[in-house]
C-alpha positions as a LaTeX table, in Angstrom:
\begin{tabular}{lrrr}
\hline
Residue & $x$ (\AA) & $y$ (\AA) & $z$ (\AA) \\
\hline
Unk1 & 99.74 & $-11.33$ & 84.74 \\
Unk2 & 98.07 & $-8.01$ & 84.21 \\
Unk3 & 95.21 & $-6.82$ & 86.41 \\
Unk4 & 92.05 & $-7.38$ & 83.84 \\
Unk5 & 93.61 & $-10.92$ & 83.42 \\
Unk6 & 94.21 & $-11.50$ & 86.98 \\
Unk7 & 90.43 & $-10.60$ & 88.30 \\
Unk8 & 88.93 & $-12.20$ & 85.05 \\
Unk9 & 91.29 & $-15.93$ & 86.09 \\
Unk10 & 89.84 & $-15.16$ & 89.76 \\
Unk11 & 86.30 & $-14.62$ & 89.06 \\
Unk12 & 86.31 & $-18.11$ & 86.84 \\
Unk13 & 87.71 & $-19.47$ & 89.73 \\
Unk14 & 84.86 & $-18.54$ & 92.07 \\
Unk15 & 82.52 & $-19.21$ & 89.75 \\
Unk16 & 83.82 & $-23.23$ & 89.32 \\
Unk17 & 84.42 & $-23.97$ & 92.96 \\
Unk18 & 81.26 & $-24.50$ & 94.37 \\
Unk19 & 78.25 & $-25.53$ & 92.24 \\
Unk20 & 76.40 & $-25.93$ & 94.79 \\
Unk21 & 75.13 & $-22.06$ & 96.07 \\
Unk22 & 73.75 & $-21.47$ & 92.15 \\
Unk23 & 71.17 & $-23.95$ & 93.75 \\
Unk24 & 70.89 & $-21.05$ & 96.88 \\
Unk25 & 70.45 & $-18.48$ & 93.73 \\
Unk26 & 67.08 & $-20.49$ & 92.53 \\
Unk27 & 66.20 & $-19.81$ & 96.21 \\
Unk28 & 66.12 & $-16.43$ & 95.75 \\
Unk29 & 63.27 & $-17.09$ & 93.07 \\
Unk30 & 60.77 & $-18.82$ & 95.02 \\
Unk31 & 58.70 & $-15.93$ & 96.49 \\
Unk32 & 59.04 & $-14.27$ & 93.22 \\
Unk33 & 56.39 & $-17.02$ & 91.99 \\
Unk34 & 53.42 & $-15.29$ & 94.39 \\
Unk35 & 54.16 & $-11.72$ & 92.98 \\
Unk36 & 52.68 & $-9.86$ & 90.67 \\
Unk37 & 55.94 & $-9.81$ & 88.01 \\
Unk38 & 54.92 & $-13.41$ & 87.47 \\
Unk39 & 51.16 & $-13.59$ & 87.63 \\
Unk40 & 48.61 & $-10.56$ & 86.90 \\
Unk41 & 47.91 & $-6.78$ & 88.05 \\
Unk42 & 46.19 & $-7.73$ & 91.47 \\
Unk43 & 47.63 & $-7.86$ & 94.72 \\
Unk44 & 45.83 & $-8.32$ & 97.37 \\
Unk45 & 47.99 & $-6.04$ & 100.00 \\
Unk46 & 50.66 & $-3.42$ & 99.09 \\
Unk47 & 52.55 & $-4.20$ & 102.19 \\
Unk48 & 53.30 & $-7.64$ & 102.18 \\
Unk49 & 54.07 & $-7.26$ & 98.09 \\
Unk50 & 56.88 & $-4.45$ & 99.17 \\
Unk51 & 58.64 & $-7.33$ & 101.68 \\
Unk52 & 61.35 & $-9.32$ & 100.67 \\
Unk53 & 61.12 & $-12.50$ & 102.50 \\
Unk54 & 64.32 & $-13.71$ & 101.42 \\
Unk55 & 66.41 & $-10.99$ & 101.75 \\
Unk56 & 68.50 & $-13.04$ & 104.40 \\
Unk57 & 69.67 & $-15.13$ & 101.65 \\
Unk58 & 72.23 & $-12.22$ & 100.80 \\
Unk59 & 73.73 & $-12.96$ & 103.90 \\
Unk60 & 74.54 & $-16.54$ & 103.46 \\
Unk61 & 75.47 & $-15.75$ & 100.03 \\
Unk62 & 78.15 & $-13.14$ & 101.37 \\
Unk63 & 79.66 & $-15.10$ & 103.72 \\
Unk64 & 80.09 & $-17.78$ & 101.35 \\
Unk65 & 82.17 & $-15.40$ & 98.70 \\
Unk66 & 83.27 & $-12.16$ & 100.25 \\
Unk67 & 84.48 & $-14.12$ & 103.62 \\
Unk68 & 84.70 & $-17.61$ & 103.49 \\
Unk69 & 87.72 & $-17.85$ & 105.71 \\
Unk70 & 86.16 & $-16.58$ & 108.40 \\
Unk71 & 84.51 & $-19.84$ & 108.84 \\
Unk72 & 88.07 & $-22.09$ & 109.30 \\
Unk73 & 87.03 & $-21.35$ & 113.42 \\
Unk74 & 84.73 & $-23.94$ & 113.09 \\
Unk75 & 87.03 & $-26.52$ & 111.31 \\
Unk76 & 88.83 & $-27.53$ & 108.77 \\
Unk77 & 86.35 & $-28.35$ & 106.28 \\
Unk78 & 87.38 & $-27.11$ & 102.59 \\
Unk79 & 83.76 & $-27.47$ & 101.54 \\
Unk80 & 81.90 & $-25.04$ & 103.99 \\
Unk81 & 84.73 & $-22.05$ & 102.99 \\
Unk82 & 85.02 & $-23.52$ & 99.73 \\
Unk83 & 88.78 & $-23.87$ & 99.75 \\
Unk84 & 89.88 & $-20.70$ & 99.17 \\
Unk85 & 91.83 & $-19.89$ & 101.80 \\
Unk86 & 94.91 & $-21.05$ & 99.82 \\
Unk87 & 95.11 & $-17.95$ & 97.29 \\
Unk88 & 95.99 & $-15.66$ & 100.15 \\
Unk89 & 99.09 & $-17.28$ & 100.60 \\
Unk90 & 99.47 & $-16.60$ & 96.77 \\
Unk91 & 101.41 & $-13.23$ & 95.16 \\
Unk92 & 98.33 & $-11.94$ & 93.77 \\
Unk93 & 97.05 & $-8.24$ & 93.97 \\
Unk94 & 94.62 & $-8.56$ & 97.21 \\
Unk95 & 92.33 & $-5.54$ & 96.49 \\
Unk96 & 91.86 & $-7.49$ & 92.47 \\
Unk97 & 90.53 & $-10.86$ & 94.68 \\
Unk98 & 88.60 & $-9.03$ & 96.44 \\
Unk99 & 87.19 & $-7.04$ & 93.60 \\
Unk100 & 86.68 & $-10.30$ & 91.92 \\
Unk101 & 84.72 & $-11.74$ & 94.91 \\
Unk102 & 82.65 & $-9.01$ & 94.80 \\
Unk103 & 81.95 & $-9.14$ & 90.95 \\
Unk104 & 80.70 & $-13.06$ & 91.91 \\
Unk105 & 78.81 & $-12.04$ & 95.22 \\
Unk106 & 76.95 & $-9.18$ & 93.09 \\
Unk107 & 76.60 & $-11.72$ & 89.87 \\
Unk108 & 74.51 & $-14.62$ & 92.63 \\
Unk109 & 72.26 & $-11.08$ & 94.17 \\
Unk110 & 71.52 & $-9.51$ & 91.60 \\
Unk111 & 70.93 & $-12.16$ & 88.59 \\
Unk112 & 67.26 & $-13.17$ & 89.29 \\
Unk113 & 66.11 & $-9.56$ & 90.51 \\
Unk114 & 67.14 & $-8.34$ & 87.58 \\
Unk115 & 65.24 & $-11.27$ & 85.68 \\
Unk116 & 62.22 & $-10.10$ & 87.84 \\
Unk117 & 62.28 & $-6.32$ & 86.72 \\
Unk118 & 62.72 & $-7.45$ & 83.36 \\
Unk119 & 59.75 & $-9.99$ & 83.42 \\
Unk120 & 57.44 & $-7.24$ & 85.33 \\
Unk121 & 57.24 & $-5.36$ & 82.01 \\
Unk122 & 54.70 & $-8.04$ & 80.39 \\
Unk123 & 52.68 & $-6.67$ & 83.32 \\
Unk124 & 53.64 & $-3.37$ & 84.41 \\
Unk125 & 50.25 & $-2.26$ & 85.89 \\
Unk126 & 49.40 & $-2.71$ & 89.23 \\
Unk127 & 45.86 & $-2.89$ & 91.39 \\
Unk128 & 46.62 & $-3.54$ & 95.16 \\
Unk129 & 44.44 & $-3.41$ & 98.12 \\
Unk130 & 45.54 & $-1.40$ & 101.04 \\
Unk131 & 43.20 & $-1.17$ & 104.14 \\
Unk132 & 44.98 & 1.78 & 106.08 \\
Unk133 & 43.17 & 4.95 & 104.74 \\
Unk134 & 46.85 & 6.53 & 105.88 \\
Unk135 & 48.79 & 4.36 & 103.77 \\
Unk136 & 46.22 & 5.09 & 101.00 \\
Unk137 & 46.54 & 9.03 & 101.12 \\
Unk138 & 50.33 & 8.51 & 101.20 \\
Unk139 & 50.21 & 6.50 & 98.26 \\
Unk140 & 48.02 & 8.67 & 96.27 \\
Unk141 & 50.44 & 11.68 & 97.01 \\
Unk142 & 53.57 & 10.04 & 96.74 \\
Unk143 & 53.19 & 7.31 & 93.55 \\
Unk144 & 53.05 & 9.18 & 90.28 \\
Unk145 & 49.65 & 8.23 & 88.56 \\
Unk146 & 47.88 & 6.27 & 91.32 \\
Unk147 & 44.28 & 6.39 & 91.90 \\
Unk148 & 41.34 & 4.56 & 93.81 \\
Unk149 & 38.84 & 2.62 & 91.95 \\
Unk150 & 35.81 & 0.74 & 93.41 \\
Unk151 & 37.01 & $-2.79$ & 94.44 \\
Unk152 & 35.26 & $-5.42$ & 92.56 \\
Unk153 & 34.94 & $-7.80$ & 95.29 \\
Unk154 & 32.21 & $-5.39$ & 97.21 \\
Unk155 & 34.65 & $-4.74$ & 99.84 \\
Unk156 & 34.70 & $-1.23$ & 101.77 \\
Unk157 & 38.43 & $-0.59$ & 100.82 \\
Unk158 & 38.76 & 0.46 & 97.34 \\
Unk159 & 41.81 & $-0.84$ & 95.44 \\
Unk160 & 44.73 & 1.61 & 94.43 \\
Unk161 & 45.61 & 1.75 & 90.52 \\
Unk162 & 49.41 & 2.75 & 89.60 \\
Unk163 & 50.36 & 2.62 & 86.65 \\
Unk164 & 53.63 & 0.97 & 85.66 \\
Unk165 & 53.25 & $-0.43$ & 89.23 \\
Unk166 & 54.85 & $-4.05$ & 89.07 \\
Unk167 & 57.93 & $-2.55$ & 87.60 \\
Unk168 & 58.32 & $-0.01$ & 90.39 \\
Unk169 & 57.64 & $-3.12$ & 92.54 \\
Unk170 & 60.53 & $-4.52$ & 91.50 \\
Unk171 & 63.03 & $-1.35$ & 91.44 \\
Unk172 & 62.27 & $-1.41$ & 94.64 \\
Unk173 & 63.19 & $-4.84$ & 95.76 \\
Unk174 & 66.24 & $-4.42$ & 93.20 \\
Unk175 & 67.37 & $-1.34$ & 95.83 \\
Unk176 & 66.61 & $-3.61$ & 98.45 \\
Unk177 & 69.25 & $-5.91$ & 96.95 \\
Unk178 & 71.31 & $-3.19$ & 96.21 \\
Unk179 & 71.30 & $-1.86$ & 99.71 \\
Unk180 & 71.29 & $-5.46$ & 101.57 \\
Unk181 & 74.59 & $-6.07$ & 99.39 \\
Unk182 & 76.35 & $-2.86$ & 100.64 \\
Unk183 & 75.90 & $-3.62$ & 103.94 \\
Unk184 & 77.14 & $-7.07$ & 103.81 \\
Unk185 & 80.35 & $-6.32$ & 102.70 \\
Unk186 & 80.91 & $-3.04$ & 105.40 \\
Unk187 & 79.40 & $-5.63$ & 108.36 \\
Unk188 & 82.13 & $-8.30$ & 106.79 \\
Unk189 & 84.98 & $-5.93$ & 106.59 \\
Unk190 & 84.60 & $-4.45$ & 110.33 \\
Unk191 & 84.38 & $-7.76$ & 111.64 \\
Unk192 & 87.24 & $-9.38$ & 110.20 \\
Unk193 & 89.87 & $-8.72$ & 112.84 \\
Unk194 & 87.31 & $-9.25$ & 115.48 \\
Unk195 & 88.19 & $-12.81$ & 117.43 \\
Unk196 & 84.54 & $-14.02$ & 117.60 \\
Unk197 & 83.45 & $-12.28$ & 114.60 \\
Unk198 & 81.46 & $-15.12$ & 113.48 \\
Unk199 & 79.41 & $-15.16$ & 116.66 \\
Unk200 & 78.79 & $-11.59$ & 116.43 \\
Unk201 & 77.51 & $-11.71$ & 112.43 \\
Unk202 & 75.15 & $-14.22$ & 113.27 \\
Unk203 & 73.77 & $-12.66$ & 116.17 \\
Unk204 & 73.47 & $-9.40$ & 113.90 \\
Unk205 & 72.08 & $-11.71$ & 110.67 \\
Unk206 & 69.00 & $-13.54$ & 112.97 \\
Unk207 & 68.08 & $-9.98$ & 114.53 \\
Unk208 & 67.65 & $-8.34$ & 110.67 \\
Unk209 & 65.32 & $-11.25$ & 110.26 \\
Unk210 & 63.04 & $-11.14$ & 113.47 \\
Unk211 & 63.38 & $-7.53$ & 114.25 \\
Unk212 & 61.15 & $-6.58$ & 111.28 \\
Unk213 & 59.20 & $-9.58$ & 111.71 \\
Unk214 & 58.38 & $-7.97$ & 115.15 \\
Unk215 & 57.59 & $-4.60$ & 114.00 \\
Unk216 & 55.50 & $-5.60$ & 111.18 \\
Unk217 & 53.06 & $-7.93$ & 113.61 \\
Unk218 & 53.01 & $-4.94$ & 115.69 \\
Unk219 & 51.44 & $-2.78$ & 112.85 \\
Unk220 & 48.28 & $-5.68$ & 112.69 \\
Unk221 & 45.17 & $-4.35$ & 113.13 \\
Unk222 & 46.32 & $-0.59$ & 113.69 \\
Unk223 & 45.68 & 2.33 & 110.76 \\
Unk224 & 49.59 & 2.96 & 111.48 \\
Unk225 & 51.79 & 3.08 & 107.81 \\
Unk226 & 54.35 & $-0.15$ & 108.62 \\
Unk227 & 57.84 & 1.73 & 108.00 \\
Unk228 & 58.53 & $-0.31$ & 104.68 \\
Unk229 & 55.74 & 1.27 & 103.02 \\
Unk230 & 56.98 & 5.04 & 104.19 \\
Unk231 & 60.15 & 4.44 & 103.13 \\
Unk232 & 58.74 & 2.90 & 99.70 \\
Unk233 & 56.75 & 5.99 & 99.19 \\
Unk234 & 59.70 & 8.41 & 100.33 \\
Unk235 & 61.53 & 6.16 & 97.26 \\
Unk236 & 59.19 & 6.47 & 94.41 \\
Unk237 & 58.53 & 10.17 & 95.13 \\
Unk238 & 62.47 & 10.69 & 94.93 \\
Unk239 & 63.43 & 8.06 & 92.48 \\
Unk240 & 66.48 & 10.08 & 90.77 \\
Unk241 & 67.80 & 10.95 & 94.79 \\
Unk242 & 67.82 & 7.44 & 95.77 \\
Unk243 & 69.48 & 5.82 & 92.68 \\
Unk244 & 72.23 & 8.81 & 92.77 \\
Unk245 & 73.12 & 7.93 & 96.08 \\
Unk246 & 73.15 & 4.05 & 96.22 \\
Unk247 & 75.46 & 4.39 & 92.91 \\
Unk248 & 78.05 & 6.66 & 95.33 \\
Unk249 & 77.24 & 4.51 & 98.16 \\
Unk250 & 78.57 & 1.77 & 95.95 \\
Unk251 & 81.41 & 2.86 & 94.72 \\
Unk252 & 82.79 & 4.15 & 98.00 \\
Unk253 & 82.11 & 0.95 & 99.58 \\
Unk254 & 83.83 & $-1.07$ & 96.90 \\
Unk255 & 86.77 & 0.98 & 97.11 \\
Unk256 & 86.90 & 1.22 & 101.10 \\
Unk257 & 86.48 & $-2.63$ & 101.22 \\
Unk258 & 88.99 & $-3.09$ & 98.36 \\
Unk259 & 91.73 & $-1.22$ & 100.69 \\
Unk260 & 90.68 & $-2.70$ & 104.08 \\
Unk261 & 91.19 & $-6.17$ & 102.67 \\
Unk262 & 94.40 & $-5.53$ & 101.27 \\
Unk263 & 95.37 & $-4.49$ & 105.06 \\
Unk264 & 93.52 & $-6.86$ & 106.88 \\
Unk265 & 95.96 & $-9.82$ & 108.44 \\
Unk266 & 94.30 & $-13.22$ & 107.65 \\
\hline
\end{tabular}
């Protein structure tokens, strides 16, 4: 069997064996329903539209296809690593299953941001409140075509008008994705040979969700940008940077994770 045939029987494979996470995928929708790809052009605060409250769920996802055998420590049960563990004992080309785990892993991210982005075009414009006068400077200089307007509601802050906004909403939680993704598979790949590297990912997985949970209650009530929001307007001011560099980023971690799992003793 060739190699296009080989990844393309592989990737079927994955996508049969457990019905069950496409149900984790319609997770990944839920908070879409409160933004603004999905409703109108108001938001009523820029930062909590740039968070992704379920980014975690790329976690779960990636330990479910890029590494479910490094869940046989905690038993024997075929349907918590889905039963793969079988095809490594198969003659098959080990950087191809890994490439076709991958292929699967990025299919379950990426499907409903990518529905998101496309839906944000019915509403493209955006009108968000942001109460830091900071934030609102920074957003002025950095977001191509934004501009204060009174806010309708008789409130002291005026709202922020950027045009095409919703869709630059969501090209940013699509690099978010993006990024999340990458880092899943290097964390996965360095931890392999590690004898309680199950212990360690979760420790690493629960501090990425309360870490920035901390920092962003810290930033209540202070005229402080929250560090999302820098880094958003650092990424819509360099737009053609970022997108250059994730696609490297990508490609060098596919290949470095492609050749470390080909090495790696299961």
């Amino acid at each position: 069997m060739n190699t296009t045939k080989q990844f393309w029987a592989l990737f079927k494979f994955h996508m049969t064996i457990n019905p069950f996470i496409w149900f984790m995928v319609l997770a990944l929708a839920s908070p879409l329903l409160f933004t603004n790809a999905f409703s109108n052009s108001y938001h009523p605060n820029l930062s909590s539209l740039l968070t992704v409250q379920n980014l975690f769920f790329v976690g779960i996802l990636g330990i479910w296809t890029l590494a479910p055998e490094m869940t046989q420590r905690w038993g024997s049960n075929t349907s918590w690593n889905m039963g793969t563990e079988f095809i490594l004992t198969r003659a098959i080309d080990r950087p191809v299953l890994y490439r076709s785990r991958a292929a699967y892993f990025y299919l379950l991210i990426f499907l409903i941001p990518v529905i998101s982005l496309l839906y944000s075009l019915q509403y493209p414009d955006l009108k968000v409140t942001e109460y830091s006068q900071t934030a609102q400077q920074q957003c002025l200089r950095y977001v191509p075509g934004s501009t204060l307007e009174p806010n309708p509601s008789g409130s002291r802050s005026p709202l922020i008008s950027i045009p095409w906004g919703n869709t630059l909403v969501e090209e940013w939680h699509f690099w978010m994705f993006t990024t999340s993704a990458l880092c899943v598979q290097l964390l996965f790949l360095l931890l392999y040979p590690l004898k309680y590297r199950l212990w360690i990912f979760y420790a690493l997985f629960f501090s990425c969700i309360f870490i920035p949970l901390w920092i962003d209650l810290h930033h209540i009530g202070t005229q402080t940008t929250p560090y999302l929001e820098h880094l958003f307007f650092f990424f819509t001011a360099h737009q053609p940077l970022f997108w250059i560099l994730t696609a490297a980023a990508f490609i060098l971690t596919q290949l470095w994770c492609e050749w470390r799992f080909a090495r790696l003793e299961q």
